[in-house]
C-alpha positions as CSV (number, residue, x, y, z in Angstrom):
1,X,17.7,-5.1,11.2
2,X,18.6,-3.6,15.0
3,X,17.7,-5.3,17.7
4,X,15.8,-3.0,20.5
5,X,18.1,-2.4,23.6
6,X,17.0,-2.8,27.5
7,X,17.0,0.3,28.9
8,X,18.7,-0.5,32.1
9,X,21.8,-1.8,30.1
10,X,21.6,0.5,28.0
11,X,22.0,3.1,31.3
12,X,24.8,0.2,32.0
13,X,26.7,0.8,29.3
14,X,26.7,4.1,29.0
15,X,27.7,4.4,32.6
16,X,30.5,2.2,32.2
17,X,31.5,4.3,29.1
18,X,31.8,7.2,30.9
19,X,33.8,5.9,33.4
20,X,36.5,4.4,31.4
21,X,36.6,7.6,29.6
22,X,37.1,9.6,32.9
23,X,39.9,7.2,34.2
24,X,41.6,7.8,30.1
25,X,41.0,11.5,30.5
26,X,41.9,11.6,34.5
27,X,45.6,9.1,33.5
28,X,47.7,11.5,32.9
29,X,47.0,13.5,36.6
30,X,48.2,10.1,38.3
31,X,46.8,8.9,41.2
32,X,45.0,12.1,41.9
33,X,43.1,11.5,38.7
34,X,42.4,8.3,39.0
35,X,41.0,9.2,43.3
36,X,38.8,11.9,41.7
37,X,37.3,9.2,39.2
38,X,36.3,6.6,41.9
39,X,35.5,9.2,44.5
40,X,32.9,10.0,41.7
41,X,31.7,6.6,41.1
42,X,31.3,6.0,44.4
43,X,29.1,8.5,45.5
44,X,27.2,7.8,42.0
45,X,26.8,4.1,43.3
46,X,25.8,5.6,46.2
47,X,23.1,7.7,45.0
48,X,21.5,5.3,43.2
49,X,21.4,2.8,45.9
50,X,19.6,5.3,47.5
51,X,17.3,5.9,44.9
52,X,16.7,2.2,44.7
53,X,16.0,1.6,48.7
54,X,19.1,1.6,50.2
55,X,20.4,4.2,52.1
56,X,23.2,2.0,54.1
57,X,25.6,2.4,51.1
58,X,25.8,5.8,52.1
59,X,26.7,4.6,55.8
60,X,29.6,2.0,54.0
61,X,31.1,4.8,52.1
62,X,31.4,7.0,55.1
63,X,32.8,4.0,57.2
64,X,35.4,2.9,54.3
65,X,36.5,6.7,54.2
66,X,36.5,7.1,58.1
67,X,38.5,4.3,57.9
68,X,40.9,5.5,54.9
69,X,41.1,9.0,57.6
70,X,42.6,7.5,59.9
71,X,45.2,5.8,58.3
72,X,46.3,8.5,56.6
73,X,46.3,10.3,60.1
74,X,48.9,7.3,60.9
75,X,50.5,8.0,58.4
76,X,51.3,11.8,58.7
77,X,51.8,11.2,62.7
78,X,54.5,8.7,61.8
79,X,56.2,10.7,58.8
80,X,56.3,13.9,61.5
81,X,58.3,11.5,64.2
82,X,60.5,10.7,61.6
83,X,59.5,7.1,60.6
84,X,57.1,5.3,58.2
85,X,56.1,1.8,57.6
């Protein structure tokens, strides 16, 4: 006899499914693989807080990149005067 499933884990699992198959699939491009996987999930996450009522995790993602930016402005600022950290 099956037991019936909760719809909204169900959705979980299946989400979580898809992403460990991505990250498998996305492995063997590296990093970049990996990036395109989260960049993914993250505006997934984002969408659905949305959906659900909150539209300020579309304000954190854009701060958390903002802030990823300008480090890697830094970064290529430093490596064309000849040093990084």
């Amino acid at each position: 006899m099956t037991q019936a499933v909760d719809p909204a884990h169900r959705r979980y699992q299946n989400r979580v499914a898809h992403l460990q198959a991505r990250q498998s699939a996305n492995l063997a491009r590296g990093p970049k693989g990996i990036a395109s996987v989260w960049w993914d999930q993250a505006r997934a996450y984002a969408t659905r807080a949305e959906r659900d009522g909150d539209p300020e995790m579309w304000d954190y993602l854009a701060r958390t990149l903002e802030n990823w930016c300008q480090q890697a402005e830094q970064r290529e600022q430093e490596r064309k005067q000849g040093y990084v950290q």
